[in-house]
N, C-alpha and C positions, 0 to 999 in steps of 0.2 A: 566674840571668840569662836573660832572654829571646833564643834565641837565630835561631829564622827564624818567620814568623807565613804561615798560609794563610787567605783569604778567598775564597770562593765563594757568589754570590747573597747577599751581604749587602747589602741596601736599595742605593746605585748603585753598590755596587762589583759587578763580573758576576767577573772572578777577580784576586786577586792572590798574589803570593807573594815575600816579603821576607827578606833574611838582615839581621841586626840585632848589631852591631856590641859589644863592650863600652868605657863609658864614656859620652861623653854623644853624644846622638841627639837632633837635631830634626827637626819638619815641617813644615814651610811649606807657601801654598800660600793663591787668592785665597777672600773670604769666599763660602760658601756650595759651595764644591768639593769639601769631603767627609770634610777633618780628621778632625770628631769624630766621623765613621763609625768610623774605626778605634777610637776609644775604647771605642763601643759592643761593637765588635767583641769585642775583649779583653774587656769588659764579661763575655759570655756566657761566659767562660771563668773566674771569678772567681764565679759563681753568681748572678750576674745571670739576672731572672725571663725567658723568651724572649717572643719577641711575632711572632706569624705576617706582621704589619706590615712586619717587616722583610725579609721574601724582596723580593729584587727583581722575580722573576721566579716568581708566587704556584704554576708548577707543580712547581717543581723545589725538590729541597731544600737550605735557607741548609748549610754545612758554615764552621766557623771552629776551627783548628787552630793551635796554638802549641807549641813545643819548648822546653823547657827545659834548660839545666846547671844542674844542681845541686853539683858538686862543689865540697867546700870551706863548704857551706852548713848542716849537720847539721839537717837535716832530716828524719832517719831517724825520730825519736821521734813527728813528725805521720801518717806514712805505716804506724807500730807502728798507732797511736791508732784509723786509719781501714781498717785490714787490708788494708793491699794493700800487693805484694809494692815495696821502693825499686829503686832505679836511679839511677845520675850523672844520668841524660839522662830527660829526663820529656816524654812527651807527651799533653798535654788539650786534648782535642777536645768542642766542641760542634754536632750537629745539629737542625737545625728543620724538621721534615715539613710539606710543604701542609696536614696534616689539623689543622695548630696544635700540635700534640706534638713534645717538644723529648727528645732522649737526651746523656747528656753519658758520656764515659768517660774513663778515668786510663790511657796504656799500654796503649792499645786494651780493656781491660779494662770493661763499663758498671759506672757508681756512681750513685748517688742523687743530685740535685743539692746537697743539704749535702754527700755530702762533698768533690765539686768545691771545691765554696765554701770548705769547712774548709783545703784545700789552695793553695786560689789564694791566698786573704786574705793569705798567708804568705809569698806569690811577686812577688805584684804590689800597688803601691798607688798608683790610680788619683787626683790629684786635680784634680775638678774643677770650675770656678767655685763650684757646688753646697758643694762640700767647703768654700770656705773659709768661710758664712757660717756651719758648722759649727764653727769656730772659738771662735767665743763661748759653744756649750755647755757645759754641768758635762761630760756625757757625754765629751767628746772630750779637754775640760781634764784631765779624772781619768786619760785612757788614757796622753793624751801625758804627764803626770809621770810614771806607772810605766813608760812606755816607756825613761825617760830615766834614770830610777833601777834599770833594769833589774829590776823588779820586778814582771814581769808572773808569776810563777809565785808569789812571796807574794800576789798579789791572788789569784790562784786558789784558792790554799790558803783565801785569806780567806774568798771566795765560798762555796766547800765547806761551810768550817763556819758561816757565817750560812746556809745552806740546810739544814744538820743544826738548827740552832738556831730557826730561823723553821717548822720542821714539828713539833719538837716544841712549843712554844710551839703551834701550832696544835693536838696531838693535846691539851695539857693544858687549853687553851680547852673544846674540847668537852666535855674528860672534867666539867671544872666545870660545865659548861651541861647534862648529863647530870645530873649527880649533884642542881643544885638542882631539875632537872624532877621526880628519882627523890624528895627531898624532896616535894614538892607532889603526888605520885602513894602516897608508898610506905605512908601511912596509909589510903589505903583499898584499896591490893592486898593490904594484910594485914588488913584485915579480911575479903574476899572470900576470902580464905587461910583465914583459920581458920574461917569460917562452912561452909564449904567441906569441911574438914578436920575440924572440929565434930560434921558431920552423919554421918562414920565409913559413908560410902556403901559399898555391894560392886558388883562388874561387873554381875553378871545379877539384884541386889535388887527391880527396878522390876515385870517379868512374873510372876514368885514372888508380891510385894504382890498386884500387881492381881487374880492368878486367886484368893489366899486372903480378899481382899475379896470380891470373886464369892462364894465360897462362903460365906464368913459370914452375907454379906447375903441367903442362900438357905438357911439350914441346916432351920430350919423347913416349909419348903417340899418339902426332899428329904425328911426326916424322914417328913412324911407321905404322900410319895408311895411311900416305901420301904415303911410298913405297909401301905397297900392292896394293893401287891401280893403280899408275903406275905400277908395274907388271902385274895386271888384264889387265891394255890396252894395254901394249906396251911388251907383252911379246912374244918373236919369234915365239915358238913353239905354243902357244894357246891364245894368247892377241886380245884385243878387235882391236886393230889397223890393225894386219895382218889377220885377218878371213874378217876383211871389206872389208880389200883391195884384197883378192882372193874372196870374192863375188864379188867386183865391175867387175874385170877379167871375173867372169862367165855371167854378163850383159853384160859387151863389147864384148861377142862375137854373141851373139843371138838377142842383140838390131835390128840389122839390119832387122831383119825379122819381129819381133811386134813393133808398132808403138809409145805404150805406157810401151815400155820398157827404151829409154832413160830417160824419166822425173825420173824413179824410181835411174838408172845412178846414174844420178846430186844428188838428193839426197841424197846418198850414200856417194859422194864427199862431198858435204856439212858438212855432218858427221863427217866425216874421217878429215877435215879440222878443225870444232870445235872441236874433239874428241884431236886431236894434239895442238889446242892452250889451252886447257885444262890440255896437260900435261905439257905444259910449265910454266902454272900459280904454277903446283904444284910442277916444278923442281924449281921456282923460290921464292917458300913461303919455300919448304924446305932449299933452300941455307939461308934464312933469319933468319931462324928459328934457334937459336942460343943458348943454354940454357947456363946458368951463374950461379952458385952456389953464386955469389959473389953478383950478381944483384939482385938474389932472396932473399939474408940474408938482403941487402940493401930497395927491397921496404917493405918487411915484417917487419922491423924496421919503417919505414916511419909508415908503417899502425900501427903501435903497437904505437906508439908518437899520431896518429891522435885519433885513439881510446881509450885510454887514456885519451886525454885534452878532447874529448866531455865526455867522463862519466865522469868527474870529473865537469865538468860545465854543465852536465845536457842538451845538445843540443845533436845532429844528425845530423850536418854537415859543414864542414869549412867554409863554409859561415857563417854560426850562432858564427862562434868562431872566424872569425874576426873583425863581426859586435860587440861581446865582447871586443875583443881587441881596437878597436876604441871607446868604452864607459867608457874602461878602462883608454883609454888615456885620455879623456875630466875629467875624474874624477881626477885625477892627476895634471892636468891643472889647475882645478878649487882650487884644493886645495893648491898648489903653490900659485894663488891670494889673497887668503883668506888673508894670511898676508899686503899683498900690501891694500887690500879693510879695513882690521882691522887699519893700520895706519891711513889711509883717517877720519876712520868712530869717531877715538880718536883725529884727527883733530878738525874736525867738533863740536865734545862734550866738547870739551874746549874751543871752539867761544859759543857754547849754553850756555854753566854753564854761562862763563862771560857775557853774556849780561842777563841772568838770575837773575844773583849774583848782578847787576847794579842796574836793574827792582827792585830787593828784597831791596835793599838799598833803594830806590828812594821814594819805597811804606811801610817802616819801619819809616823815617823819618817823613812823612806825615800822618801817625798814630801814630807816639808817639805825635805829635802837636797836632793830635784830637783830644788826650786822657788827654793832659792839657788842652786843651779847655773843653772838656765834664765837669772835675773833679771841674773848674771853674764856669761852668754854671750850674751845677748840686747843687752844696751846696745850694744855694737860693733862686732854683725853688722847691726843698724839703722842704725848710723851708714851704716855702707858702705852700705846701700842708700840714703843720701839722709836720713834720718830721725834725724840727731844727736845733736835736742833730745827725741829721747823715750824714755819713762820705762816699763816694764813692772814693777808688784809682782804676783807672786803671793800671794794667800792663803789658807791652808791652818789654818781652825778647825775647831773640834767642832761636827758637826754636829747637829739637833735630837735624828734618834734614827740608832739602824746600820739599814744600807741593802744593798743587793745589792755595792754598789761599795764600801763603807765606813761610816766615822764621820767623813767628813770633809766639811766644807762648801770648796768647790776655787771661788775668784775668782780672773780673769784683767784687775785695775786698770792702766787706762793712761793716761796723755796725752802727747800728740804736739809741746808746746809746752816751754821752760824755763818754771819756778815754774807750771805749770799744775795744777789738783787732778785729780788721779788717781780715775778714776771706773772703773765698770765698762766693760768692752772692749766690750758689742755698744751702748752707750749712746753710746761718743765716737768710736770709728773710725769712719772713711772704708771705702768699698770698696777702694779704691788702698791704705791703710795698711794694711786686713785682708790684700792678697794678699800685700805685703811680709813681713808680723808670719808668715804663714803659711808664706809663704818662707823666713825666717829658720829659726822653729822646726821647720823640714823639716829643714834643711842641718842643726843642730844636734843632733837628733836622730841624723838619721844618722851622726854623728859619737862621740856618745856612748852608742848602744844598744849591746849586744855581740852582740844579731841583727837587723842592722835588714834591713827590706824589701830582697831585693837590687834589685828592679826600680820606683825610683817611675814615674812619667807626670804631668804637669803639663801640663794643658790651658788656657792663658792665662792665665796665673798673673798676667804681664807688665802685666796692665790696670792703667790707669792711671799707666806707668811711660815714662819717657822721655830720650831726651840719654845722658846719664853714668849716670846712673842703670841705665838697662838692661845697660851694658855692666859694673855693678857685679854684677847681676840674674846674668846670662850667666856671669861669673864663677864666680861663690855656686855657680849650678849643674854646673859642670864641676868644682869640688874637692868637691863631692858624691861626686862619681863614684869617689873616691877609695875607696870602702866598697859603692857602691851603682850601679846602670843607672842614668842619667836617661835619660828621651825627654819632649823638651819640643814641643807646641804652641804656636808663636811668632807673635808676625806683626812684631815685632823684630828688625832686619838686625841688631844690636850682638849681640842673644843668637847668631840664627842662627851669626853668624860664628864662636863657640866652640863650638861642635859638633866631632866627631873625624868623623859622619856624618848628610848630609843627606840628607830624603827633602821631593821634592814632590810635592803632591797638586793635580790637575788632573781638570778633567772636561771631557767633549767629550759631540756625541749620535754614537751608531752608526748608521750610514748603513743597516745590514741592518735593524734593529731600530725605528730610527728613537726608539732609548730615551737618557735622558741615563747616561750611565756616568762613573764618575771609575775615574782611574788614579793608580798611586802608582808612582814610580820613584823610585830614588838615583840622586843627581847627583855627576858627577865633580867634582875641584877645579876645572876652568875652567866649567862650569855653576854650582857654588857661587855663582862670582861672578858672572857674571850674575845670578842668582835674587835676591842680596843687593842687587846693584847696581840691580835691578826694586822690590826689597823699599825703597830709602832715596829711588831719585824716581817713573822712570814705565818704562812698555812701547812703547818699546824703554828702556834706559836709556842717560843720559847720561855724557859720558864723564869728567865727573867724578864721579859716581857708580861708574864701573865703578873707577878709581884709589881712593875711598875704603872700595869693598869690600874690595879688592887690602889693604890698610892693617889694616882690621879684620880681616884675618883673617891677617895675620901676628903683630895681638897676640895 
């Protein structure tokens, strides 16, 4: 229950501050003074978006603050939900900075704006003009039966598992749109597989080929360069071997005599000895040296295979083309799965459907009950407001396919006439019948949910109501209160009159400011009557007006 509200620089209100009564609460007050500020107001506390439009006063910042009881309300399981610590006594507070940035918090505590919202939804239910042409949606028609059926935690469950249901269905979509792409792919990844796999490549095969091509295609070449110069050393008549060695002769004989002629000697020896293990390197590279016409057509094919599979996949080296090959295979693999992982996934979606299809049954049942109940309770609370002759069926088919909300196609068929055909409700009402039918199934609601809203608000509900009729209006609204806060926005002396407390809203300009400001004050019992007695003729009012205030408000 709402129990005091603070306003500070909300659009003309400059401050106020309200204690709020329990049971039923109205606000009077002339057009254009400032009512549905306070709507607003609360608005921002319910998670409404901010809007920097609304400072009255663009330097200073909006603050709008409301108190809560909660005892008695079990409320504890939304406040688990949203992690913040409970309390009997709740306070949420909204600010709006100049710079347009809005913070909101729970128990001085800051929260995110959802989870304001998660928590206000729960506490307050605003309705206004807006809301009732709301009325005629599936949306709203769907809530209000499982409000009435008290089946708002079957629908959730519902929702849960159509949201298990509706993603696996989405994984096993794709996994099929995978699988027929992996069809239309997987005959030529396998053959790039085994062409691949075929060619039995090694890591470092490519530089090995090319140098042993090199040399193939040079064997000849080295061959004969190797004899020449084995001839140049080792040739009898002029080679480098025997001119060494008849120089060495002409040192061994004169050595004896210069001192520094042996070292030259050895040397010489030295020579002659690597000059000889050198011809044997090249007696023994030429024995090796082997050419092959058959090895040569052989790697030059190798290379012509290797060169090949890299231009064709766009790499530069057999490394790159078997890290290919093994990406090739993983793809392959995976697409083999694909089926194993599709069975699992069609598994899985026929456990979701049926416990979906259980849930849809469970929360079908439980609204077509609500909707005999409504259609019950509805005939007689219309009567009373004026509306005798009419006729409300709800109905509750199977819908085309399951939805977020259900399997239920939800019509709300009315007419307002005896033997009139019953048609759809946003086709035949009136505005006037909409805010009665809307009224009705407020009061009804609140009667039969087992948590309803503690605090509605009714912002003119009244429209198009008049005579007897309001004061059946007025009524309706204060055995609300039996369950529930009203705070109604009237401009109805009949309703006014049934209020336990009144507030009016007035506005004036500040003389400092030179700004227009509205003020809200509660009126004592002898202001009631005046206000009422203003509210049925004129300003100042007449003094049989002021005796038929006096009347109304002892009914």
């Amino acid at each position: 229950m709402l129990n005091h509200l603070h306003i500070e620089n909300y659009a003309l209100i400059q401050q106020t501050d309200i204690d709020i009564n329990k049971g039923f609460v109205v606000i009077t007050g002339e057009t254009g003074a400032g009512k549905s500020i306070i709507l607003g107001a609360l608005a921002l506390l319910i998670g409404q978006r901010a809007d920097i439009q609304s400072l009255g006063d663009k330097e200073r910042k909006c603050i709008v603050e409301a108190q809560f009881d909660l005892s008695g309300l079990d409320l504890q399981p939304i406040f688990q939900e949203q992690d913040i610590d409970y309390d009997d006594t709740l306070l949420l507070r909204r600010e709006i900075l100049p710079s347009g940035k809005s913070r909101a918090f729970v128990n001085d505590t800051p929260v995110q704006l959802s989870t304001m919202k998660a928590i206000g939804d729960r506490l307050v239910d605003i309705h206004s003009q807006h809301q009732t042409i709301t009325l005629t949606g599936s949306t709203f028609q769907t809530q209000l039966l499982d409000n009435i059926a008290n089946a708002n935690d079957v629908a959730l469950e519902y929702k849960n598992a159509y949201t298990r249901y509706a993603s696996l269905k989405r994984q096993l979509e794709q996994l099929t749109a995978q699988e027929a792409q992996n069809r239309k792919e997987q005959d030529y990844l396998q053959f790039l597989f085994d062409e691949l796999q075929g060619a039995h490549l090694q890591e470092d095969e490519q530089p090995e080929l090319e140098a042993e091509a090199e040399l193939l295609n040079h064997t000849e070449t080295i061959k004969q360069a190797l004899a020449t110069v084995a001839d140049l050393c080792d040739n009898e008549e002029g080679g480098v071997v025997a001119r060494l060695v008849n120089a060495k002769g002409q040192l061994n004989h004169i050595a004896v005599f210069h001192k520094e002629l042996p070292p030259i000697e050895e040397r010489i020896e030295s020579s002659l000895i690597e000059l000889r293990d050198i011809l044997s390197e090249i007696a023994s590279i030429d024995d090796r040296l082997q050419y092959s016409s058959e090895r040569q057509q052989e790697v030059n094919e190798r290379l012509d295979l290797i060169y090949r599979l890299e231009k064709k996949h766009a790499v530069s080296s057999t490394s790159e083309l078997l890290s290919l090959q093994q990406e090739l295979e993983l793809k392959l693999d995976n697409m083999d799965s694909i089926a194993q992982q599709i069975e699992q996934v069609m598994e899985a979606v026929d456990k979701a459907y049926s416990q979906m299809q259980q849930q849809s049954e469970l929360l079908t049942a439980k609204r077509t009950e609500a909707a005999r109940l409504l259609e019950q309770a509805i005939i007689p609370t219309l009567a009373e407001l004026g509306m005798k002759d009419s006729r409300l069926q709800v109905s509750v088919s199977p819908a085309a396919d399951y939805g977020p909300s259900g399997h239920d196609a939800i019509v709300f068929l009315f007419n307002a006439n005896r033997g009139g055909e019953l048609q759809e409700l946003s086709k035949v009402a009136s505005g006037g019948e909409l805010s009665r039918i809307m009224l009705a199934i407020k009061a009804i609601n609140s009667t039969t949910n087992r948590k309803p809203t503690p605090t509605i608000i009714f912002d003119e509900i009244d429209t198009g109501v008049s005579g007897d009729i309001s004061i059946a209006v007025g009524a309706m609204m204060h055995r609300m209160t039996i369950n529930t806060q009203v705070i109604a926005i009237t401009h109805l002396p009949q309703i006014a009159a049934k209020a336990s407390q009144h507030f009016k809203v007035s506005k004036a300009v500040n003389a400092e400011t030179d700004r227009t400001i509205s003020h809200m004050t509660e009126l004592s019992p002898e202001q009631r009557i005046r206000e009422i007695a203003v509210m049925l003729s004129s300003n100042p009012p007449t003094q049989a007006a002021l005796l038929t205030a006096q009347e109304l408000m002892k009914q």
